[in-house]
N, C-alpha and C positions, 0 to 999 in steps of 0.2 A: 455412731451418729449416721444419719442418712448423708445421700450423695446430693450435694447441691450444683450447682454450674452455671454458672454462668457467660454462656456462649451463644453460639446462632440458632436460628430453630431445629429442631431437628427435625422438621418435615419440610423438606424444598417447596412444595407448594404451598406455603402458606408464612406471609408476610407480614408485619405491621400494615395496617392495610390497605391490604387487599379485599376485594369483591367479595370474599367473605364474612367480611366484617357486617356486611349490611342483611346476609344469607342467613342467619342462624340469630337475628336480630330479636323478635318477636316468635313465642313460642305458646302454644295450646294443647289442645281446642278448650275450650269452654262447656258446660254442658248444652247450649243453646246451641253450638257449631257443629257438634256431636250427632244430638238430635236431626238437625236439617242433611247430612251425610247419611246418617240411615236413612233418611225418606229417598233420597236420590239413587243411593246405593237399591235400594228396593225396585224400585221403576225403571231403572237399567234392567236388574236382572229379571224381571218380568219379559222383558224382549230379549235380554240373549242369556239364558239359563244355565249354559255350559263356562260361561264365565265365572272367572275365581279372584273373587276382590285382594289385591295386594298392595305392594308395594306402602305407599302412607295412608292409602286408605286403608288397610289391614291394621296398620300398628293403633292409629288412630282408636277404629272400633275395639283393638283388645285393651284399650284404656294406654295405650303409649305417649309421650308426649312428641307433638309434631309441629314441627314449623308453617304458621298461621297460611303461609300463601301455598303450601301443598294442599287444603282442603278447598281450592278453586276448580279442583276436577278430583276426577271420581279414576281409583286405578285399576285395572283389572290384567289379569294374565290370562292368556288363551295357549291351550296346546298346538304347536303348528299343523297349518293344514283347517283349521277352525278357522269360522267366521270371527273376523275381531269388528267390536263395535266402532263404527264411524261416525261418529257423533260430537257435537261439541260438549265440551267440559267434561271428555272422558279420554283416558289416554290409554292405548292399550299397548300392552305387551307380549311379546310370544317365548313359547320356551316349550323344549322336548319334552318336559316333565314337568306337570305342575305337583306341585301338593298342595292337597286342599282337607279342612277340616272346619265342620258345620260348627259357627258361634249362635248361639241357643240364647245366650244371658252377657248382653254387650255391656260394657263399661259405660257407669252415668258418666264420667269423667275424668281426670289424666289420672293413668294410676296413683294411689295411696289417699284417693278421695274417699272419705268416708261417709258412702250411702250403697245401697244394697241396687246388683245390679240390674240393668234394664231386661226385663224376659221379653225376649222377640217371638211375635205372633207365629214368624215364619223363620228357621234357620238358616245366616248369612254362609254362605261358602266364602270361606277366607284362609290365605295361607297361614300357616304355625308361625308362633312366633322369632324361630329361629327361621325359619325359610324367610320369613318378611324381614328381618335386619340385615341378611346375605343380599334378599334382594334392592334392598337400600342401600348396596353398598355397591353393586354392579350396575347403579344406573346414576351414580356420580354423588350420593350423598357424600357431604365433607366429613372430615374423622371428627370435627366437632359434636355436628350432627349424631352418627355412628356412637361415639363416646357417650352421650347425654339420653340415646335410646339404650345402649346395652346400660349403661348404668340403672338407668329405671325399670328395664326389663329382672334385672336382677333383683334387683331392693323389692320388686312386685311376688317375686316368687315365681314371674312367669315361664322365665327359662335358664340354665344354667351356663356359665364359660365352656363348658366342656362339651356343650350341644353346638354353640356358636366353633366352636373349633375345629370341632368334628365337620362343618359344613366347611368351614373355610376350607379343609384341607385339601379337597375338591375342585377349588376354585384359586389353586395358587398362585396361578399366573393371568386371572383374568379381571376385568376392570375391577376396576374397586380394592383388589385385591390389597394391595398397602396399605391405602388410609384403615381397611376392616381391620387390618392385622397391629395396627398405630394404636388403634382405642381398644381392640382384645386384649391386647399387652397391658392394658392402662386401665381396664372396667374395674370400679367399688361399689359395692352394693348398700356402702357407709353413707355416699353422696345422700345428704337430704333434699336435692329438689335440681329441677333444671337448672337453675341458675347456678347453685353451685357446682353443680357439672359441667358448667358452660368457662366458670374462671377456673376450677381443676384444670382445663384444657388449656386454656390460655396459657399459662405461668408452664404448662409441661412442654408446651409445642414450643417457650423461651428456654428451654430449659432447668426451670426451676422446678424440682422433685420434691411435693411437702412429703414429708415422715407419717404426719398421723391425716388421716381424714376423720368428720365427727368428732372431734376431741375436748374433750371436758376437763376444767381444771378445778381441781379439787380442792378443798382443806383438808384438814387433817382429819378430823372431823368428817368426812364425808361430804360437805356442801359443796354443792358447784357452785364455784363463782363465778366461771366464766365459759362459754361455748366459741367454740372455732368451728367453722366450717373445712378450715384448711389450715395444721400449725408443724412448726418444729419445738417440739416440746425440749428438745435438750437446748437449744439456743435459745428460750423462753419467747418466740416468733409466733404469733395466730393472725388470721386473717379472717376478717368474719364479716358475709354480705349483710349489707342494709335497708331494707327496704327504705324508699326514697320516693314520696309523694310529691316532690317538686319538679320541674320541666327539665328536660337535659342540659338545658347550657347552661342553670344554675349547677346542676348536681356534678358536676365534676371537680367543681370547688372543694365538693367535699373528702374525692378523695385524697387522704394524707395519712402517714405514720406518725404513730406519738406513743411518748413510752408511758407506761403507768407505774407510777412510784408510791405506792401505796395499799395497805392490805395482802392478800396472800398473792396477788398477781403484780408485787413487788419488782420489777426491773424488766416485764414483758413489752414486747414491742407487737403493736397493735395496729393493724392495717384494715381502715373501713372503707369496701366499698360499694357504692351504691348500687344497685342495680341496674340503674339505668342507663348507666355507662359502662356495661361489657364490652361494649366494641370498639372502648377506646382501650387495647390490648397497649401500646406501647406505654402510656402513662400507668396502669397497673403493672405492668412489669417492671417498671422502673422504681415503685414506690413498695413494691414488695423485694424486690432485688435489693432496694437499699437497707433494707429491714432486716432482712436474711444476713446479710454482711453483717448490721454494725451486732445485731445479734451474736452472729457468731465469733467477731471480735472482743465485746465483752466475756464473753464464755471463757475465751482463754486468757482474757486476764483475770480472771478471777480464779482459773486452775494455773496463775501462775505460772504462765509460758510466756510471760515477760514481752518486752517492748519490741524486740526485734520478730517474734513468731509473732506478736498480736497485726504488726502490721504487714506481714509478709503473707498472713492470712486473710487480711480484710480486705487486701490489692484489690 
């Protein structure tokens, strides 16, 4: 069986919430947002050429997904000793070394969009995709963030753990250094979508470790009857996000556990929750933490470890 816990975060900076909560709230770009960033991105480097697009404006163009209020400005890295642009709605950066490699055919939209991509008239100079998640991570991205790119960086094909590792190695002691090493520990390439990247992080930074991500439950037969985004198959525990067309301060009503007593997903314990409410991290942890438990307490009475283990485990 997996390790479950239920104990304090394991990451000191990051609390039931806290400032973060509202940081990693709203997630894109859109193809319409996309679009208006190449144009800007273009009319920049028309005035300063030696400029090398990074940071979330890199991840952005190679189809990453990025938090709505980093496409308010345009990122660039300059070698020190270079002109960096002084401009509004651009931010620059400097560094000994840049790397840079020409994007030819940018991304319609957040990776695993299914449309063929944009061919650029002119080649953007943008860092690689492993130098642009290092760099997101030395300029104070949260490990939520970090988690939710390397995960889709991966799922994309774009870049592998072992390129991201290879950089960090580099940079062991310098900012960012932790939170990158928090969510390199923790990146799946199983995650189907920001969101579920986003409550993956939640329930790990409370200490709750699901077993499977992506997981299907079967018949016998072969049909799926049921998808999780996040479950403990041996304690028969899934949690699976909902899209939620209603206003937030309805949708939190909706989240709750309930068991299902019926057909092949016969005594599973089922946690929905809405989307719209990721940032209420302590009410999902609470109602998947309760889930987890009574889960794992049925388990062992049914293998028969009697009254005294069932409740000495389910503490």
């Amino acid at each position: 069986m997996g390790r479950v816990e239920t104990g304090p975060y394991d990451d000191p900076d990051d609390r039931d919430g806290d400032p973060d909560d509202a940081r990693d709230d709203d997630w894109g770009p859109d193809v319409a947002a996309l679009h208006r960033l190449r144009q800007r991105a273009d009319r920049l480097l028309s005035r300063v050429p030696r400029a090398t697009l990074s940071h979330w404006t890199a991840a952005a163009l190679h189809g990453l997904p990025v938090p709505l209020r980093s496409l308010d400005v345009v990122h660039v890295t300059v070698t020190h000793g270079s002109n960096a642009p002084a401009r509004r709605g651009v931010v620059a950066h400097r560094s000994r070394l840049v790397e840079r490699s020409d994007l030819r055919a940018a991304a319609p939209g957040p990776a695993g969009l299914i449309a063929p991509p944009v061919v650029l008239p002119v080649a953007l100079p943008v860092t690689p995709v492993a130098r642009t998640w290092l760099d997101l991570a030395g300029d104070g991205a949260t490990p939520v963030e970090l988690l939710v790119v390397a995960d889709a960086a991966w799922r994309a094909g774009l870049v592998e753990p072992e390129h991201l590792s290879d950089g960090l190695a580099h940079r062991r002691r310098g900012r960012g250094a932790v939170a990158a090493r928090w969510a390199l520990e923790r990146v799946d390439r199983r995650s189907w979508g920001v969101d579920e990247s986003r409550l993956r992080a939640v329930l790990l930074r409370a200490g709750l470790r699901p077993t499977a991500v992506g997981y299907e439950v079967e018949h016998d037969d072969g049909t799926v009857l049921a998808r999780f985004g996040l479950a403990w198959p041996a304690w028969r525990v899934g949690v699976r996000l909902v899209r939620f067309p209603l206003v937030r301060q309805w949708a939190h009503q909706v989240l709750h556990d309930n068991v299902l007593r019926f057909g092949g997903l016969a005594g599973w314990q089922i946690v929905d929750v809405p989307d719209v409410v990721l940032n209420r991290r302590g009410d999902i942890v609470r109602s998947v933490g309760a889930a987890v438990r009574r889960g794992r307490a049925l388990t062992a009475l049914e293998q028969g470890e009697g009254v005294r283990a069932l409740w000495t485990r389910a503490g």
